[in-house]
PyMOL CGO cylinders between C-alpha atoms (Angstrom):
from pymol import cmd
from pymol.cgo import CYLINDER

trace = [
    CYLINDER, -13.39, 87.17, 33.24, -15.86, 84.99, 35.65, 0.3, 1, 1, 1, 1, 1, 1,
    CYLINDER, -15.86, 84.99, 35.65, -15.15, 84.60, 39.42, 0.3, 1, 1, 1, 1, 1, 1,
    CYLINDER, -15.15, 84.60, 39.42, -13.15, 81.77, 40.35, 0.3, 1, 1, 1, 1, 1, 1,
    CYLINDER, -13.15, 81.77, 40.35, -11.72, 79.88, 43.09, 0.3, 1, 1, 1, 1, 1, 1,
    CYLINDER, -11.72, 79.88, 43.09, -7.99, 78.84, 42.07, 0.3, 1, 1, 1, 1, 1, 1,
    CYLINDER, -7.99, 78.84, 42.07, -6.97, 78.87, 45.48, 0.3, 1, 1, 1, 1, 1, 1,
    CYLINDER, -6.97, 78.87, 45.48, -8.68, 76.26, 48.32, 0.3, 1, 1, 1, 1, 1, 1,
    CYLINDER, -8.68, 76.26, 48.32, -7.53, 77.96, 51.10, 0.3, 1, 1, 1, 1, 1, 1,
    CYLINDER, -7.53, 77.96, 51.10, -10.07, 78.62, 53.71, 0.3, 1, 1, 1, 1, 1, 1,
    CYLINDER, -10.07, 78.62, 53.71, -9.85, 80.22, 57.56, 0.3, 1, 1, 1, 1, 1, 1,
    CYLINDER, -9.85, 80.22, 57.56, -12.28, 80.46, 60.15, 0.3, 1, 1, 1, 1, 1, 1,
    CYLINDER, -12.28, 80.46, 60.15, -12.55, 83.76, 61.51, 0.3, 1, 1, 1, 1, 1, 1,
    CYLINDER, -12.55, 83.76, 61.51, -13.67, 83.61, 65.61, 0.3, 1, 1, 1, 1, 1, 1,
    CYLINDER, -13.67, 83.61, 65.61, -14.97, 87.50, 65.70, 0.3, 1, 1, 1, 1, 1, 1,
    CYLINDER, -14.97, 87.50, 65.70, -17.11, 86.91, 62.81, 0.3, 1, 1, 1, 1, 1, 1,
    CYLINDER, -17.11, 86.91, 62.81, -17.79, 83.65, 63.34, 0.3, 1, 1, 1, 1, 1, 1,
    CYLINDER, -17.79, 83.65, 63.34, -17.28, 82.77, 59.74, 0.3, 1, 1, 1, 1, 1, 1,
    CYLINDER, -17.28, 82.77, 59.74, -15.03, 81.12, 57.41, 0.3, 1, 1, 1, 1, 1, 1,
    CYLINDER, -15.03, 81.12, 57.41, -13.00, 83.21, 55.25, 0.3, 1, 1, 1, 1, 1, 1,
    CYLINDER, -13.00, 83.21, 55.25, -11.97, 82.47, 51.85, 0.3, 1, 1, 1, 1, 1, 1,
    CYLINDER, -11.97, 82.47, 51.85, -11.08, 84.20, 48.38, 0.3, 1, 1, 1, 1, 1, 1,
    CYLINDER, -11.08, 84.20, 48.38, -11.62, 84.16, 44.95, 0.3, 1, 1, 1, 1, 1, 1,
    CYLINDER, -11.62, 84.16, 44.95, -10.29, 85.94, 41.68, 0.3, 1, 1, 1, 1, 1, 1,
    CYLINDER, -10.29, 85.94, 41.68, -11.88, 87.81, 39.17, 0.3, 1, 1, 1, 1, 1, 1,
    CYLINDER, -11.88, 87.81, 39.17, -8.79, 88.05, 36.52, 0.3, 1, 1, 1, 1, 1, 1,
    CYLINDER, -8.79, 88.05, 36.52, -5.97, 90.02, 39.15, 0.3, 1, 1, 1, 1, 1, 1,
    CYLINDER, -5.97, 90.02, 39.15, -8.54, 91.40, 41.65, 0.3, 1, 1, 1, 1, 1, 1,
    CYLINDER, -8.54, 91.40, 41.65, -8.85, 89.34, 44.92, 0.3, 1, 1, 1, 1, 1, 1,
    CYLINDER, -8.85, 89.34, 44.92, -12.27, 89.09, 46.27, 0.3, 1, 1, 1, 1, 1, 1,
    CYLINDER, -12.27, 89.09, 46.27, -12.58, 88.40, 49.93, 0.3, 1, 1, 1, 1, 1, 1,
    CYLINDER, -12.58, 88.40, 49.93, -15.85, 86.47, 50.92, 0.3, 1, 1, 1, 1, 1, 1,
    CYLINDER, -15.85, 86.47, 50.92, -17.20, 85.49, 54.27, 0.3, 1, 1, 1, 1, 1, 1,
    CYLINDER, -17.20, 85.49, 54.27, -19.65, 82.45, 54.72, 0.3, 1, 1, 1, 1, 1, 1,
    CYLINDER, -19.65, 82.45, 54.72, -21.51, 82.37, 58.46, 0.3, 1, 1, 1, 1, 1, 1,
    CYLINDER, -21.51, 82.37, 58.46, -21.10, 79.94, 60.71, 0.3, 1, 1, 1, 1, 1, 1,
    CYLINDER, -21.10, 79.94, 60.71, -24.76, 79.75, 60.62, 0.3, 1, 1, 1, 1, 1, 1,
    CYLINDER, -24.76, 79.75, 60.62, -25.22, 79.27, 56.39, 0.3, 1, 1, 1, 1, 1, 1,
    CYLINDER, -25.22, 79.27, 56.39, -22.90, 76.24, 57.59, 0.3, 1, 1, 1, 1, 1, 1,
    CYLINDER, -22.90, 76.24, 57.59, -25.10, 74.54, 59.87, 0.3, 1, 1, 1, 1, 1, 1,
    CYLINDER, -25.10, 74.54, 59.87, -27.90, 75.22, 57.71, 0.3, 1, 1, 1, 1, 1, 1,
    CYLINDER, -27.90, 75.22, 57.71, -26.29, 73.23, 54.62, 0.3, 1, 1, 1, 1, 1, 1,
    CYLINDER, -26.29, 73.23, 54.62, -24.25, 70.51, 57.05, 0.3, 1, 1, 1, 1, 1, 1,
    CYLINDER, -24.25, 70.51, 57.05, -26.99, 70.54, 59.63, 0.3, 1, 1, 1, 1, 1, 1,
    CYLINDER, -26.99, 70.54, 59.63, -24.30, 69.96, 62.27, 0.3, 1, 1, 1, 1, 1, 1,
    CYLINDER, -24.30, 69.96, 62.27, -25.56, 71.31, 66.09, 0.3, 1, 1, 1, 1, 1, 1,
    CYLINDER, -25.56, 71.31, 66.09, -21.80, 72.75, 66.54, 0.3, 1, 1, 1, 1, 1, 1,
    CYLINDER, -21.80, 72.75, 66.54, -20.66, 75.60, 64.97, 0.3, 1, 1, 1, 1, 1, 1,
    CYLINDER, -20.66, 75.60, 64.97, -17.33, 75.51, 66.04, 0.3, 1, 1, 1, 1, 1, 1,
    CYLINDER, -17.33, 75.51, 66.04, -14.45, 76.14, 63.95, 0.3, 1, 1, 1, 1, 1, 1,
    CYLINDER, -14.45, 76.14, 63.95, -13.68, 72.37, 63.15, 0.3, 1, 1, 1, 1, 1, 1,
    CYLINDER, -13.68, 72.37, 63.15, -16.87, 71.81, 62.21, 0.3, 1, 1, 1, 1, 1, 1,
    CYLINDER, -16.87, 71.81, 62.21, -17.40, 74.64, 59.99, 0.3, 1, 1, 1, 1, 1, 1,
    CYLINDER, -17.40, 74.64, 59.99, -14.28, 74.35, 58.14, 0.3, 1, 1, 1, 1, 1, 1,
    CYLINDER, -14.28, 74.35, 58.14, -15.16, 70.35, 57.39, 0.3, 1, 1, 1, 1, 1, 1,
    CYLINDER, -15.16, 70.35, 57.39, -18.74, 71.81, 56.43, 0.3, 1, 1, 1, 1, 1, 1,
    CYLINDER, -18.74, 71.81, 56.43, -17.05, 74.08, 54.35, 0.3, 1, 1, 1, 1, 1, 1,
    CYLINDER, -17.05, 74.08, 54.35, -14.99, 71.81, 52.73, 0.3, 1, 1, 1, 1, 1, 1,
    CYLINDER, -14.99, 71.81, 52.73, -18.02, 69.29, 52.24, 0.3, 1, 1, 1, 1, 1, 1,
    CYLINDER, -18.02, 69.29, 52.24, -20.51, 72.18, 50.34, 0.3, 1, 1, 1, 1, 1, 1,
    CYLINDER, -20.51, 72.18, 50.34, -17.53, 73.82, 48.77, 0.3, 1, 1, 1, 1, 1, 1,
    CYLINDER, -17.53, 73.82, 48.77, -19.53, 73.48, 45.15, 0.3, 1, 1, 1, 1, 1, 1,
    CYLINDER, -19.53, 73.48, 45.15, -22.52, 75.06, 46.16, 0.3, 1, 1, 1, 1, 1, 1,
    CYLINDER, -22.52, 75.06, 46.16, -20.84, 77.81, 48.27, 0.3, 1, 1, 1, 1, 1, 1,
    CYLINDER, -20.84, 77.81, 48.27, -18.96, 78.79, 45.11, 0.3, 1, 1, 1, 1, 1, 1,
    CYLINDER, -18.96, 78.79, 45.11, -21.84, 79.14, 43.17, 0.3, 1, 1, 1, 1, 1, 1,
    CYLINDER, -21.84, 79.14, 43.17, -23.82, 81.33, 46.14, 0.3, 1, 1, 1, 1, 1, 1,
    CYLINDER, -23.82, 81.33, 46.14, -20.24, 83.09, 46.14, 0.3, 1, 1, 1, 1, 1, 1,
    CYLINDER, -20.24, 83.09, 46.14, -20.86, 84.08, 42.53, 0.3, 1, 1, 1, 1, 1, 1,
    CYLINDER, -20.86, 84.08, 42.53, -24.39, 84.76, 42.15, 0.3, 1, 1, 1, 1, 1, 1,
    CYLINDER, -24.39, 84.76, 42.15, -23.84, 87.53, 45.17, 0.3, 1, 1, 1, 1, 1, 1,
    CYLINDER, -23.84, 87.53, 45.17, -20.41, 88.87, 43.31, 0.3, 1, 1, 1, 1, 1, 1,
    CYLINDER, -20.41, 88.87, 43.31, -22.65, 89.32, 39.92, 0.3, 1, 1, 1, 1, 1, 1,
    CYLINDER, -22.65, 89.32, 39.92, -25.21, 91.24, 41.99, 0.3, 1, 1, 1, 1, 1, 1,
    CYLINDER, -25.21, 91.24, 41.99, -22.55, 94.42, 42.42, 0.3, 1, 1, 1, 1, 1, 1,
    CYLINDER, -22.55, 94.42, 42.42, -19.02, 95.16, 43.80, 0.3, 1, 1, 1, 1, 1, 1,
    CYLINDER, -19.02, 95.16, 43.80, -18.09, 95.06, 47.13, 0.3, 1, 1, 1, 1, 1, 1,
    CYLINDER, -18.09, 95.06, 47.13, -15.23, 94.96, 48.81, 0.3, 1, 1, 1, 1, 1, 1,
    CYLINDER, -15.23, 94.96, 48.81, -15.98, 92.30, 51.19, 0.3, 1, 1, 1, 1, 1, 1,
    CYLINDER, -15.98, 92.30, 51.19, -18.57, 89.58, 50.71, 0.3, 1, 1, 1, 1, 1, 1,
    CYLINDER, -18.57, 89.58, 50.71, -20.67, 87.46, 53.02, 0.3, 1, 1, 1, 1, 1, 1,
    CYLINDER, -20.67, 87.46, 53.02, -22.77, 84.54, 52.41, 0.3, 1, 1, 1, 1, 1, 1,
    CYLINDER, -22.77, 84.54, 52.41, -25.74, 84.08, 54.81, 0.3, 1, 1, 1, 1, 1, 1,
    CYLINDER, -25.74, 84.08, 54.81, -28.00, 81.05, 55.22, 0.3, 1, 1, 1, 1, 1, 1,
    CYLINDER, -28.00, 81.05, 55.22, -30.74, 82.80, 53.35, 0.3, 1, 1, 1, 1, 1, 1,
    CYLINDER, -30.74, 82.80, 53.35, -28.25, 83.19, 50.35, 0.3, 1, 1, 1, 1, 1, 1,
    CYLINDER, -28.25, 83.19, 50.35, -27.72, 79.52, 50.66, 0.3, 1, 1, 1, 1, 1, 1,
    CYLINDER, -27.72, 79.52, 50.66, -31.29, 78.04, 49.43, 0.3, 1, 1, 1, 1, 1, 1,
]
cmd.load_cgo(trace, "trace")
């Protein structure tokens, strides 16, 4: 069964400085991380505060997904996280 993204929840996550959200392969949860930096480099916003990387978020949510599965095809974690250079 391919990843997927049935649920558009999303958090921001201050330690990390990331946004957190989840996907599903069949029953099995997969946690992801994308870096408030991978943000700024697709929005190009000079913040990276957690407004503006949830709106950034929201805004690239297509292409995050796809970066979310080319890096969950590439071996089993348990947590993922998206960096800018996983984003060209």
């Amino acid at each position: 069964m391919p990843l997927e993204f049935p649920n558009p929840s999303r958090s921001f996550d201050e330690v990390r400085k990331a946004v957190r959200f989840v996907g599903h392969d069949g029953m099995f949860e997969v946690p992801f991380f994308i870096e408030a930096d991978a943000l700024a480099s697709i929005d190009r916003r000079p913040e990276t505060a957690e407004a503006a990387c949830l709106a950034a978020f929201d805004a690239a949510r297509h292409s995050i997904h796809t970066s979310a599965r080319k890096l969950y095809a590439g071996g089993r974690r348990t947590i993922y996280t998206i960096t800018a250079a996983d984003m060209r």
